[in-house]
C-alpha positions, 0 to 999 in steps of 0.5 A: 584673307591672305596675298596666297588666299587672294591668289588662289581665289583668283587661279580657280576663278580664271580656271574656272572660265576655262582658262590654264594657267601653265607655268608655276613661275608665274606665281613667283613675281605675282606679289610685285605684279599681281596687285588688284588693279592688274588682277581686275583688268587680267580677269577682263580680258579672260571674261572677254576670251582673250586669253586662255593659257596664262603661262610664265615670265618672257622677261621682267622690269622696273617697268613691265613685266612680259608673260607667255600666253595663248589665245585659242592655241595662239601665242601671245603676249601679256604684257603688264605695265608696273604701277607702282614702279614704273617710271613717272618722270620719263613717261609723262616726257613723252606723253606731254607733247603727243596731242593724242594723249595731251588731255592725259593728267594726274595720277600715276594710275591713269598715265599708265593706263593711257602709256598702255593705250599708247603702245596698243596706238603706235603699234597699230600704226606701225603693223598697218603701213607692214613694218615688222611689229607685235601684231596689237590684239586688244589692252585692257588698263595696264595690261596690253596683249600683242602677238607672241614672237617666236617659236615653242613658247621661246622669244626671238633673240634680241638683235644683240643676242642673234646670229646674223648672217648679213649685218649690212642687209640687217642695217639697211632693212632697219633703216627701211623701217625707221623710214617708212615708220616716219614717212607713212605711220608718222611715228618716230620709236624714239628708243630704238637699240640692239635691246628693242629689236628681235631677230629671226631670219628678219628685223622685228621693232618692238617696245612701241610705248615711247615712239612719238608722232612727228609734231612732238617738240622733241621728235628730232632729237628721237630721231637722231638718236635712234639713227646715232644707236644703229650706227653705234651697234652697226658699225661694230660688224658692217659700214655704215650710212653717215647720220646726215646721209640717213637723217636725209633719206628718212625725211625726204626732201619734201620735209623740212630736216629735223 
């Protein structure tokens, strides 16, 4: 059976459980996306009823690739880890000092899995203390589903691409979410950019799979970083805090400073 034959199959088998699948640009990346790893785990989550529309790419990458979908009239996204291109090297520095995941070993399949189960993790954490996150709906081996944000099918704007009226007032409500990210999700982004925060009338931080927990033995350096990245882009439209000031407020006195 051919790749075409393969996929065909697969398209009548998910149509077949009720399941539309909506944009032909799908097909388009399926060759790099769509291997059979993924295409178990995708038929899963539709046996499961997690997801009902399949639609196009929101965005794609040497790491994941972001699809469009609903979920009961819902949108939300699909997010695909890339096995094969993902990037080992820099994933397993972030994994290896996190203790949830430090019995995590070997090959590159099962860290992807885990990375997954990491970013569904870090996001649930975030989303519960009421940091403006994708909502976190279920992960299935490379394929995590979170809450789509945006409105009739198009993303929010990335910070860098957004009109924003008041940066100061932006800067500062970012700043509120790295805070209460550390004091009470105790997680640090640890890649946080213009490139991983939406915008839309509010902040939004997404790309979750990277934040670490506060004892990771690179923590600190995160988290300076994180703070050096917003005041790089901020500074460009609005003052801002200086590093030490902020680095201070974010830890509390009560902590010993990174």
């Amino acid at each position: 059976m051919t790749r075409d034959e393969e996929h065909d199959q697969f398209d009548r088998k998910i149509e077949a459980m009720g399941v539309r699948i909506k944009d032909a640009n799908t097909v388009k990346v399926r060759d790099d996306v769509f291997d059979e790893v993924t295409l178990m785990a995708l038929y899963k989550l539709v046996q499961k009823k997690q997801i009902s529309v399949i639609g196009g790419p929101i965005s794609t990458g040497k790491e994941a690739n972001v699809f469009y979908g609903e979920h009961d009239g819902r949108g939300i996204v699909i997010k695909i880890y890339r096995i094969q291109t993902a990037n080992f090297k820099a994933m397993t520095e972030y994994m290896a000092g996190d203790r949830r995941f430090s019995s995590v070993r070997g090959t590159r399949k099962g860290l992807i899995f885990a990375w997954t189960k990491k970013e569904f993790s870090n996001l649930a954490r975030a989303h519960d203390v009421g940091i403006p996150v994708p909502e976190p709906l279920v992960f299935d081996r490379n394929i995590l589903l979170m809450e789509f944000l945006g409105e009739d099918e198009v993303p929010y704007p990335q910070l860098r691409n957004a009109e924003v009226e008041d940066y100061g007032a932006v800067y500062q409500q970012i700043l509120g979410y790295v805070k209460r990210l550390y004091q009470e999700a105790h997680l640090i982004h640890a890649d946080l950019s213009e490139y991983n925060i939406l915008y839309h009338e509010k902040p939004y931080l997404i790309d979750m799979g990277q934040a670490v927990t506060l004892d990771h033995p690179r923590a600190p350096v995160f988290l300076i970083r994180d703070i050096k990245n917003l005041n790089r882009y901020f500074s460009r439209y609005c003052d801002v805090t200086d590093e030490e000031e902020v680095l201070r407020a974010i830890v509390g006195t009560g902590r010993r400073e990174p």
